[in-house]
N, C-alpha and C positions, 0 to 999 in steps of 0.2 A: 340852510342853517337859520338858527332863530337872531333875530336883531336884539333883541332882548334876552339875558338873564334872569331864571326863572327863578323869583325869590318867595322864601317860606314867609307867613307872617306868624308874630310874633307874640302868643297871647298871656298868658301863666307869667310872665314878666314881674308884675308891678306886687308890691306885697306893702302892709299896713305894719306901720309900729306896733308891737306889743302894749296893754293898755296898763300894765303895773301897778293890776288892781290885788288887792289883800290886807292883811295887815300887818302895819309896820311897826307896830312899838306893840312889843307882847306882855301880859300882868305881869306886877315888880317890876318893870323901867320906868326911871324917869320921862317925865314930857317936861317940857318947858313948854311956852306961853306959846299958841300958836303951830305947834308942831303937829304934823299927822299921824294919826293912831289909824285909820281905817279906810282904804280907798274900797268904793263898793258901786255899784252897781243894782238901786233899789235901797232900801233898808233892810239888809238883813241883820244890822246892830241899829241898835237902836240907843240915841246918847242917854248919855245919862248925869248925874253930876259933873260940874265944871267939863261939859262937853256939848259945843256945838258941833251941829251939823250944817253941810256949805250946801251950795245951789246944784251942785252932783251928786249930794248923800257921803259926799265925805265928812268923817268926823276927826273933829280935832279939837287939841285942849286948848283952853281959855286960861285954866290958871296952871301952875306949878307944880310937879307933885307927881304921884306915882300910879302908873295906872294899872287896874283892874277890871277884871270881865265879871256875871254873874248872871245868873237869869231867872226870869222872872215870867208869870202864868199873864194873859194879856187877853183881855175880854173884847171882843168885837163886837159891832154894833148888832149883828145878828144872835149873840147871845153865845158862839162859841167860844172854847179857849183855846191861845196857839201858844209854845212858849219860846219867846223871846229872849235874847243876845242883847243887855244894856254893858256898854263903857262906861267904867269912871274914873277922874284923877283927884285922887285926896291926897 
């Protein structure tokens, strides 16, 4: 007989939080000062009035007010155009 118990090892275990990326305040909501409209990954919005963006590409408002999506033609430095996703809160 074995001296030992033959045991499985155990790999598929371990899992990651989800990153609760999207956007959170949709056009016509209020924002208040500081609250998050858009958790992302890159720029795919790009801010816009009374909206910064943080050190991970989240946007969020600065002032008051209600926010809105709208897009706009976007010239790159090679001369194409892409069009763009800007935030704003008025």
């Amino acid at each position: 007989m074995a001296t030992k118990k033959a045991a499985g090892s155990a790999k598929n275990l371990t899992d990651s939080n989800p990153q609760y990326l999207g956007v959170k305040l949709y056009a016509g909501e209020k924002a208040k000062k500081g609250s998050i409209i858009i958790r992302q990954r890159g720029t795919k919005f790009i801010a816009g009035k009374n909206v910064a963006t943080g050190k991970d590409h989240t946007l969020y408002a600065v002032e008051e007010g209600l926010v809105s999506f709208k897009q706009i033609r976007k010239i790159r430095f090679d001369g194409t155009t892409v069009a763009r996703k800007v935030v704003d809160v008025k």
